[in-house]
C-alpha positions in Angstrom: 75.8 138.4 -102.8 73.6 135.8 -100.9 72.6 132.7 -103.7 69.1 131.8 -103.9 70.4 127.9 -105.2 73.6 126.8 -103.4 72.8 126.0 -99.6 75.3 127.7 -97.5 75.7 125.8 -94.8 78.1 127.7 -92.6 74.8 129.7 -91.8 73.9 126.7 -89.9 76.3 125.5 -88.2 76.0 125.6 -84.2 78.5 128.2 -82.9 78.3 127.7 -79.3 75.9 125.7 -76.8 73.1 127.8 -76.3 72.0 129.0 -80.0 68.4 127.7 -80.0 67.7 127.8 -83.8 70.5 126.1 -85.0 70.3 123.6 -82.7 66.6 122.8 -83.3 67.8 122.9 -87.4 70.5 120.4 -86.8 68.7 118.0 -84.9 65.6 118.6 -88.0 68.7 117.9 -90.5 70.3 115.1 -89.0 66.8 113.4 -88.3 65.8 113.9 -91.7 69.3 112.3 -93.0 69.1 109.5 -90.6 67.7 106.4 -93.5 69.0 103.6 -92.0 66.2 100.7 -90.9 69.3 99.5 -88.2 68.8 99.8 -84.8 71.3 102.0 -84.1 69.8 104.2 -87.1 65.8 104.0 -85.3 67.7 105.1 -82.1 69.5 107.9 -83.8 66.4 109.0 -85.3 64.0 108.9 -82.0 66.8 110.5 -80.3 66.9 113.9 -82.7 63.2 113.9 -82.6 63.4 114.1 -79.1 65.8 116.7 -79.2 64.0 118.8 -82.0 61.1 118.7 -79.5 63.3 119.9 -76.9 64.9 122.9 -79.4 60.8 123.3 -80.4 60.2 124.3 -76.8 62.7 126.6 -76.2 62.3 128.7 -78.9 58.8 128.1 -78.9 58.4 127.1 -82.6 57.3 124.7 -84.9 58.9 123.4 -87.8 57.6 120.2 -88.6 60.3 117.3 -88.7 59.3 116.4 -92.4 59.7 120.0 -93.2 61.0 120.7 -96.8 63.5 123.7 -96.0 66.8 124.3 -98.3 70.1 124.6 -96.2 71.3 128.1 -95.0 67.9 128.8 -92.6 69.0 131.7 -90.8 66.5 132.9 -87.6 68.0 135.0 -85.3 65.3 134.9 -83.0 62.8 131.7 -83.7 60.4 132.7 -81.1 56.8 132.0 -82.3 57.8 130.8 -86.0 55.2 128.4 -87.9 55.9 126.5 -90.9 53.5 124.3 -92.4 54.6 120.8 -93.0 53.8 120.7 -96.8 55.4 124.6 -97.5 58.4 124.5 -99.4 61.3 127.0 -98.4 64.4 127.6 -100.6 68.1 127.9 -99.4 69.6 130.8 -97.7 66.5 132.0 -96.1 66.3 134.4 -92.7 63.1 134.5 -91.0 62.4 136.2 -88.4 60.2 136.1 -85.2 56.8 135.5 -85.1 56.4 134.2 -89.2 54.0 132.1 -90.1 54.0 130.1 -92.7 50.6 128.4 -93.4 47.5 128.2 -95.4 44.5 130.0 -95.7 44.1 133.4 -97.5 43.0 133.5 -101.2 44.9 130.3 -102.8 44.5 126.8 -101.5 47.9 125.3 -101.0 50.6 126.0 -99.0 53.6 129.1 -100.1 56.3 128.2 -102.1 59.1 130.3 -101.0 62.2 131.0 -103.4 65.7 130.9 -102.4 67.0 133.9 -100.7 64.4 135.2 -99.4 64.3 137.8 -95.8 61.1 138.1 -93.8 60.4 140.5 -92.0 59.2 140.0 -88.2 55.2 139.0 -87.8 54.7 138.6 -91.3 52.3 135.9 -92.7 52.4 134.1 -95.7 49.6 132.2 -96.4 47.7 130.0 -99.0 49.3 128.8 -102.2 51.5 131.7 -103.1 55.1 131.8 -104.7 57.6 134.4 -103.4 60.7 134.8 -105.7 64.2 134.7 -105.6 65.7 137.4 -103.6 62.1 139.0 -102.6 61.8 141.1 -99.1 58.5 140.4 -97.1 58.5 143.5 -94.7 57.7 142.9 -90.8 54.1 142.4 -90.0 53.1 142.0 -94.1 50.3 139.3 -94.6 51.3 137.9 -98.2 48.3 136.4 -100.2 49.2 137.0 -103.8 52.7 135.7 -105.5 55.8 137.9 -104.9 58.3 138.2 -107.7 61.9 138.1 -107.5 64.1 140.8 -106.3 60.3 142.7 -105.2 59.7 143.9 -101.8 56.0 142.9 -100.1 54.7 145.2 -97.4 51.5 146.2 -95.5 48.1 144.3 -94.9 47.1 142.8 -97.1 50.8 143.2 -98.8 51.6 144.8 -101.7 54.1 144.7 -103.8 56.7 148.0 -104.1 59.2 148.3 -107.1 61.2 145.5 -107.8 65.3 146.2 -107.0 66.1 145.1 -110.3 64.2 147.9 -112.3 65.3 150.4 -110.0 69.1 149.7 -110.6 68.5 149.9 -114.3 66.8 153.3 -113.9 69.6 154.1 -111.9 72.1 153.6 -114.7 70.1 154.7 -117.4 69.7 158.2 -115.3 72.9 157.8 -114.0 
């Protein structure tokens, strides 16, 4: 099982030249780890955000350098994703193509997204929402209301189907 607390990292790690979204995530990580007021640190710094801009471009996606995104972002295909600079995304994540992650909808704010959490292709999650620990946002969903752990989000506007959790314990009970 996937943990919704301890980063995996390995999920990130650049495999081979051309993988687009772990480059663009590396050069996000090692800008945002780059402290140092030298100026070989200010160089190091401009020099990831150029090539975050470069990794933007190709997969034609914006996540904001001052992003606050927990290690173990997986996106298979980053085409068209959108993350709002002030969202906050928990580790082991797997987005999907065209997500957006923004405000408007019902809540002012921007989402609060647990740690483990898969989202479906197209889906929007917007306004000040929370989505669990271990929750599913199915492809094309647009999420206004919160989203609680191990629960599954779907349709437009979503709602929520039976949480995993109950249904294993129905399972055992019935057996």
């Amino acid at each position: 099982m996937i943990s919704a607390t301890t980063h995996d990292w390995n999920r990130e790690t650049v495999r081979r030249f051309w993988d687009p979204s772990r480059k663009l995530l590396y050069h996000l990580r090692r800008y945002q780890a780059q402290t140092r007021e030298t100026l070989r640190g200010k160089l190091l710094r401009k020099w990831h955000a150029l090539f975050h801009q470069v990794w933007s471009v190709i997969c034609g996606a914006d996540i904001p350098l001052n992003s606050q995104i927990g290690g173990g972002l997986l996106m298979p295909h980053p085409n068209g994703i959108v993350i709002h600079p002030d969202a906050v995304i928990g580790a082991n994540c797997l987005f999907f193509q065209q997500v957006t992650i923004g405000i408007g909808g019902k809540r002012k704010g921007c989402p609060r997204i647990g740690g483990h959490v898969d989202i479906g292709a197209g889906a929007k999650v917007l306004g000040g929402v929370v989505i669990g620990d271990h929750a599913k946002i199915g492809a094309n969903a647009v999420v206004l209301c919160d989203v609680p752990e191990h629960a599954t989000a779907v349709g437009i506007p979503a709602r929520i189907l039976a949480c995993e959790v109950e249904e294993q314990r129905v399972d055992e009970r019935f057996g």
